[in-house]
C-alpha positions in Angstrom: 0.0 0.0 0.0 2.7 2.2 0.8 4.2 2.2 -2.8 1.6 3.6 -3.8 0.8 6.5 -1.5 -1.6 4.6 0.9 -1.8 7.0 4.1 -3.0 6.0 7.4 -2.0 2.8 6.6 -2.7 0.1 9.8 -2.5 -3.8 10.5 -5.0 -5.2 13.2 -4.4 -8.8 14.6 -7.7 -9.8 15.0 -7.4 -13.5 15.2 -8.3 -14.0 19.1 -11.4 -11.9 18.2 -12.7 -13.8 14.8 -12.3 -16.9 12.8 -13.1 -14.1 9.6 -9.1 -13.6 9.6 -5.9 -13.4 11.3 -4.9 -9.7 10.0 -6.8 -6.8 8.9 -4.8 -3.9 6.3 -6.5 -0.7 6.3 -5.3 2.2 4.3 -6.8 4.7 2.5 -6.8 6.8 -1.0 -7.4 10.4 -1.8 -9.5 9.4 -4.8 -11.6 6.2 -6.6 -8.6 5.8 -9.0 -6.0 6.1 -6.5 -8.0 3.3 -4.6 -8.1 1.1 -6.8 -4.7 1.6 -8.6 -3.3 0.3 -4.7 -6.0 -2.8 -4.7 -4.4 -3.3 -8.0 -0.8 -3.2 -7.3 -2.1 -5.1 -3.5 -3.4 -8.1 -5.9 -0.6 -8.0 -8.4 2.2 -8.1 -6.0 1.2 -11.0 -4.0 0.1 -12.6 -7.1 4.2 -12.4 -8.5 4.7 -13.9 -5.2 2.3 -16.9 -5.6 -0.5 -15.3 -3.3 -3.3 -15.1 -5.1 -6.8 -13.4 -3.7 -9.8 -15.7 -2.9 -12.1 -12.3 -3.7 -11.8 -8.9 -4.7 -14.8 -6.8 -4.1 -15.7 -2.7 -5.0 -13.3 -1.9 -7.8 -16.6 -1.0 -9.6 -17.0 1.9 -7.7 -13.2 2.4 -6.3 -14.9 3.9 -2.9 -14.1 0.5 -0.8 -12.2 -2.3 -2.2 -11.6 -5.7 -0.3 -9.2 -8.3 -1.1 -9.1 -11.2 1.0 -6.2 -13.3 1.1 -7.7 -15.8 3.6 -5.3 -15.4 6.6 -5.3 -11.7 5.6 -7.9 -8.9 4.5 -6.8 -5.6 3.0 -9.1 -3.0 3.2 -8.3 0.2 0.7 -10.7 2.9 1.6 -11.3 6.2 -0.5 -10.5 8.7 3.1 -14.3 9.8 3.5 -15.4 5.7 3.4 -13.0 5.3 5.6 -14.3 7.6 8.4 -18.2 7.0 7.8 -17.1 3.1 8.3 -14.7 3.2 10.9 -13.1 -0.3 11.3 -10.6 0.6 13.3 -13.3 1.6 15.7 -15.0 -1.5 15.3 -12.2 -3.9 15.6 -10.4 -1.4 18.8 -10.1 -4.3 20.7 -7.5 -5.7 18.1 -3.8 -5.5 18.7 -2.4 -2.7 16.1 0.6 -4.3 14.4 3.3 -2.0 14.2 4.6 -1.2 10.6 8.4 -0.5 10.1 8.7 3.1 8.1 11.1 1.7 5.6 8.8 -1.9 4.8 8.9 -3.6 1.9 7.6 -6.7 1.1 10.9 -9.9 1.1 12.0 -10.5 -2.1 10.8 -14.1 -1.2 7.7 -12.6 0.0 5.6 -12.5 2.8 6.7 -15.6 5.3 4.4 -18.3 5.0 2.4 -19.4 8.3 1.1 -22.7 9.0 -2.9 -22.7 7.9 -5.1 -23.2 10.7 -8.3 -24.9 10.7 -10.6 -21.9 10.6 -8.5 -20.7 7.7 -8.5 -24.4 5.5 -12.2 -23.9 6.4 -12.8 -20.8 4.6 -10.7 -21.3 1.6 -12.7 -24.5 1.1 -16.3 -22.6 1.2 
């Protein structure tokens, strides 16, 4: 998200408090086009890296786009979505992940987790 001028960019661990995920990404966008030009390079990037989306939703309208990885959901608001739906007050009893300022994704991409049984259950659905 950051590559592409994502602001207010945050990670939740919300695993204790869902069996939905494990992480949510939040960020937001100045505009439709800038929203969906970061869900795009989101998808593409773990896609390079063998990650591939189960769903994307919203790039219709570019306002709120959703990708969800399985283990991880990235949320890329247009900034006045993102305050009328506030998940980050919805999920405030997640742990906020910190992010390093300089973070990149590993050449060899993001590390790999063992998959859980609430997570082989979803991807099956």
């Amino acid at each position: 998200m950051l590559d592409k001028k994502a602001v207010d960019v945050q990670v939740l661990h919300v695993a204790p408090l869902t069996s939905v995920a494990d992480y949510l990404v939040i960020g937001s966008a100045d505009s439709d086009r800038q929203t969906r030009a970061i869900a795009d390079h989101i998808d593409g990037t773990l896609s390079r890296l063998g990650r591939r989306a189960l769903s994307i939703e919203g790039t219709t309208t570019g306002q709120w786009v959703l990708i969800d990885f399985g283990d991880v959901v990235a949320h890329v608001f247009r900034q006045d979505a993102r305050s009328h739906y506030a998940l980050e007050r919805l999920w405030s009893d997640a742990a906020s992940v910190p992010i390093p300022p300089d973070s990149k994704i590993a050449p060899d991409g993001p590390p790999r987790r063992v998959t859980t049984g609430k997570t082989a259950a979803r991807k099956s659905v």
